[in-house]
Legacy VTK file of the C-alpha trace (Angstrom):
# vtk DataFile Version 3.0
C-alpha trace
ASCII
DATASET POLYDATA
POINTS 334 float
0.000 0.000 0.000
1.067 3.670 -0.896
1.096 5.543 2.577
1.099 9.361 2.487
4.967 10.860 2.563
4.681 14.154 1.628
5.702 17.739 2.954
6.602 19.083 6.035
3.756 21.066 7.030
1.315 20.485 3.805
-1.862 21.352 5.829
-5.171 19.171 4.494
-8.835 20.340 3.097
-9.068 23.944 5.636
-7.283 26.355 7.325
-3.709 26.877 7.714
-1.605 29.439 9.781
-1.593 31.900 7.030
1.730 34.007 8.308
4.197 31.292 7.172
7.345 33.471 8.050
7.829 31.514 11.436
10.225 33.404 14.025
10.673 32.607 17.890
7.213 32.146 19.174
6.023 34.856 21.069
4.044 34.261 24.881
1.136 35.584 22.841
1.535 33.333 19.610
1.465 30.269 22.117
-1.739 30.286 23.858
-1.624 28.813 27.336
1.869 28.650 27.874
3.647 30.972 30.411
6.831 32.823 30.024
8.390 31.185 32.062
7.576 27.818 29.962
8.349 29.119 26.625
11.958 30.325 28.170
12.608 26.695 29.626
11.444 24.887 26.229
13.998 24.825 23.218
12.522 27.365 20.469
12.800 24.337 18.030
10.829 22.142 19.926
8.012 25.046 19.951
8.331 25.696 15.991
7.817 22.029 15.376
4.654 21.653 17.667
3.396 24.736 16.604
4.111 24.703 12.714
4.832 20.432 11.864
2.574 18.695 14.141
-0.073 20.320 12.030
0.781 17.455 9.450
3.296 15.385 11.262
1.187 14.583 14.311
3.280 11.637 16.516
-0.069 11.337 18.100
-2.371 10.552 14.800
-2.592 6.987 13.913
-0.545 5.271 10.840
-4.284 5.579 9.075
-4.603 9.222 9.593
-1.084 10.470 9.159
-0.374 12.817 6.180
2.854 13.519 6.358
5.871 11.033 8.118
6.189 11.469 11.819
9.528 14.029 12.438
11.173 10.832 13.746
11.330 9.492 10.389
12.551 12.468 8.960
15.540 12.557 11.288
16.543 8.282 10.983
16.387 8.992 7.301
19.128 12.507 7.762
21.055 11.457 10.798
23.259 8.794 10.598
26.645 7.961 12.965
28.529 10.539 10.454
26.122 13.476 9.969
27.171 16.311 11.925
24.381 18.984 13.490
25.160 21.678 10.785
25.168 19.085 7.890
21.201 18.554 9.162
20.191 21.902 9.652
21.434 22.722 6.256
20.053 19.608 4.520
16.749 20.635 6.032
17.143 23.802 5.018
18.318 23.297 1.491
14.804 20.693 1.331
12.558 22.791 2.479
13.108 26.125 0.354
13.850 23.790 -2.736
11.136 21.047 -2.827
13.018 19.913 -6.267
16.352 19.005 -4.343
17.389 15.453 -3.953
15.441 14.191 -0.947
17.083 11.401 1.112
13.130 10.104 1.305
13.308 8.628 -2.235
9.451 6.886 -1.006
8.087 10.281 -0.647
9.091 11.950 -3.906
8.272 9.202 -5.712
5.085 8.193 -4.993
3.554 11.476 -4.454
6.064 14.157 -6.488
7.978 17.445 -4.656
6.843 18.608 -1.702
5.358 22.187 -1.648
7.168 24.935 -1.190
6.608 26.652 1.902
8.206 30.114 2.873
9.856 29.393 6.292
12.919 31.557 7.304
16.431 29.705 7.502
16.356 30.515 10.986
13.277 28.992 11.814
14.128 25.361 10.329
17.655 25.464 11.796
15.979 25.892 15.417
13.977 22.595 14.290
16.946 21.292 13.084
19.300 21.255 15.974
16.100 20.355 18.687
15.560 17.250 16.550
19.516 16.399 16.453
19.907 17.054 19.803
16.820 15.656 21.062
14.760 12.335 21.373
11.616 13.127 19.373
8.556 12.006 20.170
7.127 8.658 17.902
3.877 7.077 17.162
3.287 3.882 18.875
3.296 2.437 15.475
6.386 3.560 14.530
9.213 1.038 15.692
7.951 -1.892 14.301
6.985 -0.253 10.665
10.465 0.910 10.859
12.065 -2.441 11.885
10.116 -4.127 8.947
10.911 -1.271 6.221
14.396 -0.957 7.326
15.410 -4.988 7.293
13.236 -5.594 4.011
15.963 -2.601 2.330
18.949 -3.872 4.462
19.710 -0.434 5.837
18.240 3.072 5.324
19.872 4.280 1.859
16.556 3.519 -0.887
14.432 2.834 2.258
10.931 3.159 0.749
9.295 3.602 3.677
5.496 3.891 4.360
5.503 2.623 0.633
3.539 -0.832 0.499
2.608 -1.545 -2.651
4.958 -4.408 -3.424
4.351 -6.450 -0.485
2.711 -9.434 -1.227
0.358 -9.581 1.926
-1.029 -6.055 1.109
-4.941 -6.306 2.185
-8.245 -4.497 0.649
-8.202 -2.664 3.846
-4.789 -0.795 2.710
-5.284 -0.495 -0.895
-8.703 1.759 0.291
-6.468 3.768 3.030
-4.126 3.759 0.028
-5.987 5.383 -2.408
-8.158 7.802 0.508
-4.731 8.762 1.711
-3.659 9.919 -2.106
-6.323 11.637 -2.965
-6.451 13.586 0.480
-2.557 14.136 -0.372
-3.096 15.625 -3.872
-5.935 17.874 -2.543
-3.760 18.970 0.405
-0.887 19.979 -2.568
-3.724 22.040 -4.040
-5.116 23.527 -1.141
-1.725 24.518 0.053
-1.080 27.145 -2.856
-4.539 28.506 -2.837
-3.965 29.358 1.009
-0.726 30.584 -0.087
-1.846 32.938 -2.913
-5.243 34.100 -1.424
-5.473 32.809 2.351
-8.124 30.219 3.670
-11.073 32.207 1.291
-9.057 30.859 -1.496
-9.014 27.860 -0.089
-12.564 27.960 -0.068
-12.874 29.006 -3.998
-10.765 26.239 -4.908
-12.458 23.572 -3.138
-16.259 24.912 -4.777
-14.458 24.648 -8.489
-12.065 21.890 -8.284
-12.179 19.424 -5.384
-14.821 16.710 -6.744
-13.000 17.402 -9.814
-9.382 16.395 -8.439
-10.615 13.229 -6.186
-12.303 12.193 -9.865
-8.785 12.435 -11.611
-7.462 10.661 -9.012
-10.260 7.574 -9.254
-9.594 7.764 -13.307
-5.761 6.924 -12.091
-6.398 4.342 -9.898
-9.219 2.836 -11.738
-11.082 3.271 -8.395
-14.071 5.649 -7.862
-13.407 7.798 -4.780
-16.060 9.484 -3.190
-15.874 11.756 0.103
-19.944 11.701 1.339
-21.146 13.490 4.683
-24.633 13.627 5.842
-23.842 16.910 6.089
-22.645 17.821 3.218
-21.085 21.448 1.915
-21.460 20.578 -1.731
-24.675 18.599 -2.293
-23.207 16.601 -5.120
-21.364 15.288 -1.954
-24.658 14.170 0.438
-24.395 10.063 1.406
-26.358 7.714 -0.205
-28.944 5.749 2.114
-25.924 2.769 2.331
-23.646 5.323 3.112
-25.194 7.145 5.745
-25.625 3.742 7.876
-21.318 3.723 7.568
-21.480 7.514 8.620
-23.680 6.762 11.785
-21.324 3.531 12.443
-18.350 5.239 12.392
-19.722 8.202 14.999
-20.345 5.447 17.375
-16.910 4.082 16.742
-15.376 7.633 17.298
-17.572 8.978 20.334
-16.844 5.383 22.082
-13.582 5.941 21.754
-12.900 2.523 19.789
-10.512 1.919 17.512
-10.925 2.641 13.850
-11.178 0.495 11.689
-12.361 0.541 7.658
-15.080 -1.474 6.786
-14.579 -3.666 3.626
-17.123 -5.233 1.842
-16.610 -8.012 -1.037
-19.322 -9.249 -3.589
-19.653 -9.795 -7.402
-15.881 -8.983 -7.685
-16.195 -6.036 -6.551
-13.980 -3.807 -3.151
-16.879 -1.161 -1.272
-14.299 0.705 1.323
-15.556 3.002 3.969
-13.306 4.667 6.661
-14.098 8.367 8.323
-13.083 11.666 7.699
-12.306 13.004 11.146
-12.640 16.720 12.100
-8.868 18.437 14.036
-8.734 21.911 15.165
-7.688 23.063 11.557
-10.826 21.712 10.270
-13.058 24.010 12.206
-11.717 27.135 10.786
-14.166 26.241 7.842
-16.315 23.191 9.693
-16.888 24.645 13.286
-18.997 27.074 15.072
-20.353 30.038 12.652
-18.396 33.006 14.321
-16.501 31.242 16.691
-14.146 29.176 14.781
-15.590 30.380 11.436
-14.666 33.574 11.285
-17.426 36.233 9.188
-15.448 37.089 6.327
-14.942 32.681 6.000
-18.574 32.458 6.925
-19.759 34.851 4.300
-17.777 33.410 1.311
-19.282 30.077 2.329
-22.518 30.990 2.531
-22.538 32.684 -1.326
-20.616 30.019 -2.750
-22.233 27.118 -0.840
-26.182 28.141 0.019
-27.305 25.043 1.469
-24.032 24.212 3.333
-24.895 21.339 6.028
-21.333 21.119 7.486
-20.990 23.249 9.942
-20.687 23.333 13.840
-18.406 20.485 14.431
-15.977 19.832 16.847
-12.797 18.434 17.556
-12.196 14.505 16.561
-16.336 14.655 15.377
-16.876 12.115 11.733
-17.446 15.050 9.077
-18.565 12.057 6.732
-17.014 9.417 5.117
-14.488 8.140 2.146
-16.648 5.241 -0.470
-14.004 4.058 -2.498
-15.232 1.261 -4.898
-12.151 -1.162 -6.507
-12.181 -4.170 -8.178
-10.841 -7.734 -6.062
-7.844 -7.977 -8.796
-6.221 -4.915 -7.863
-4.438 -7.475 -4.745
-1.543 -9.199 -5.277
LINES 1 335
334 0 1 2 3 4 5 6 7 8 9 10 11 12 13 14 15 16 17 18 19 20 21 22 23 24 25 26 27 28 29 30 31 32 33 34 35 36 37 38 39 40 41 42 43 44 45 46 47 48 49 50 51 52 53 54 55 56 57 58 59 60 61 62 63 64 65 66 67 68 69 70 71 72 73 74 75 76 77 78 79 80 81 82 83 84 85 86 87 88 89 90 91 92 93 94 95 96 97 98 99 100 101 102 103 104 105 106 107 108 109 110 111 112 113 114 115 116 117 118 119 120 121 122 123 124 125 126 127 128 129 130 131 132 133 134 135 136 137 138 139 140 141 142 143 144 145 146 147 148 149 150 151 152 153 154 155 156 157 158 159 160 161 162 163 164 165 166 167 168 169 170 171 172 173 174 175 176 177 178 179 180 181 182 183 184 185 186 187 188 189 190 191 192 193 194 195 196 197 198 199 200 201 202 203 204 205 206 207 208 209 210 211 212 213 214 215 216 217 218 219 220 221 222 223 224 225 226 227 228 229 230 231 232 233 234 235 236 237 238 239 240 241 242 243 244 245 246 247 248 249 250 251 252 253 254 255 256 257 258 259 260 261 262 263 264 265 266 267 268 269 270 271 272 273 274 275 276 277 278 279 280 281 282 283 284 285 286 287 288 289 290 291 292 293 294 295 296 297 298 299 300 301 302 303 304 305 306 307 308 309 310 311 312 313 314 315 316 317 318 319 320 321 322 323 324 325 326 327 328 329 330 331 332 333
């Protein structure tokens, strides 16, 4: 299966700090933390939480991750011979020129350059010498997909990591997370430059003319049709069929329980039907949460004239927005 490898900080379907120029955070541009607390914590380790974590999340499961957890960034830069300045300026050479040779040959490959995103030198070489210096936080996952991607490659040079497509015991389950995981990545890609160009009300005017468009490109590639359906849909064209919304009310049970997720598969007349959920995060609410409180007006009056009967609204944090309905045929497994 093809996990998601892609930039650091590529920020997914709404909002997005739009003031990319990232300095020393401030006591006021970290809410809830003390002076005292921001003097004690290395300025690095507050740029990454702050401005990676928005992607790179060590807390989000392998499912849900859009980006590779820092730690894999640094196992894949730092070996026995690198030297703290020989990171910080590999970092900084990859992140202001998405085109230069990447030592994450899995990433690049499978899901082209990352996009370019204006942070200052300074900023990533703070980030740089916390995660040399540091032990960085890892998903629980993490060890053992790294044990099994590193000994399949025999060490880390050409590790394709979170890159699954030519295992042999790849299931239905991760061809769907696959594929939901893609199209969510080329979106993000997207999304990205239209927050970049025009802030999160461009966002907003690309998703109305090109989203549905850009998931169907992506089914057309995979031979797949990929579907994202809420039963509260923003674009109508988008509302759950009657199947569909017993998979959205299944999955809210799942979440609110605080189960496990898990994608439902279903197999007949040769024939894949995938389901998982699309979870809400505090970016997410920016365009998806409380009218006025999280949605600010001038968001809330661009979505209201492009979208008049816009359903999804007033969510909060980890809430199912709706679902991903992939449909594949049973001979797309090895």
């Amino acid at each position: 299966m093809k996990r998601i490898i892609v930039s650091m900080g590529m920020l997914i379907f709404v909002g997005c700090n739009q003031s990319k120029k990232s300095d020393v955070p401030t006591e006021n541009q970290i809410s809830g933390q003390s002076a005292l607390q921001i003097q004690d914590e290395h300025p690095g380790k507050l740029l990454m939480e702050k401005e990676c974590y928005v992607c790179h999340n060590p807390k989000s499961t392998r499912a849900d991750m859009i980006a590779p957890p820092m730690i894999a960034i640094k196992k894949h830069y730092i070996d026995g011979n690198t030297s703290k300045e020989a990171f910080s300026e590999a970092l900084i050479r990859w992140v202001n020129d998405p085109e230069a040779e990447t030592k994450m040959p899995g990433a690049h490959k499978t899901f082209g350059s990352m996009p370019y995103l204006p942070y200052t030198d300074d900023a990533i070489k703070q980030i740089a010498e916390y995660m040399y210096d540091n032990e960085i936080e890892k998903p629980e996952w993490f060890e053992a997909h790294f044990r099994r991607a590193h000994h399949k490659t025999n060490g880390i040079e050409g590790c394709q990591c979170m890159v699954f497509d030519e295992e042999p015991e790849t299931t239905y389950s991760e061809i769907g997370l696959g594929y939901a995981n893609q199209a969510k990545a080329a979106l993000g890609k997207k999304l990205i430059s239209a927050i970049q160009d025009k802030g999160t009300v461009g966002a907003i005017g690309f998703c109305n003319a090109h989203a549905i468009r850009l998931t169907d490109s992506i089914s057309t590639m995979k031979n797949a049709v990929i579907r994202r359906v809420s039963d509260q849909p923003r674009n109508q064209n988008n509302r759950a069929t009657e199947e569909e919304l017993r998979y959205v009310e299944f999955f809210k049970r799942t979440v609110s329980s605080g189960s496990e997720v898990q994608p439902v598969v279903n197999i007949s007349n040769g024939e894949v039907d995938f389901y998982y959920p699309i979870i809400t995060n505090a970016m997410c609410l920016q365009c998806h949460g409380k009218p006025k409180e999280q949605i600010l007006p001038e968001t809330l009056g661009i979505l209201t004239k492009m979208y008049p009967d816009d359903k999804a609204t007033g969510y909060g944090e980890r809430q199912v927005r709706g679902i991903w309905a992939i449909k594949f045929e049973t001979n797309t497994i090895r």
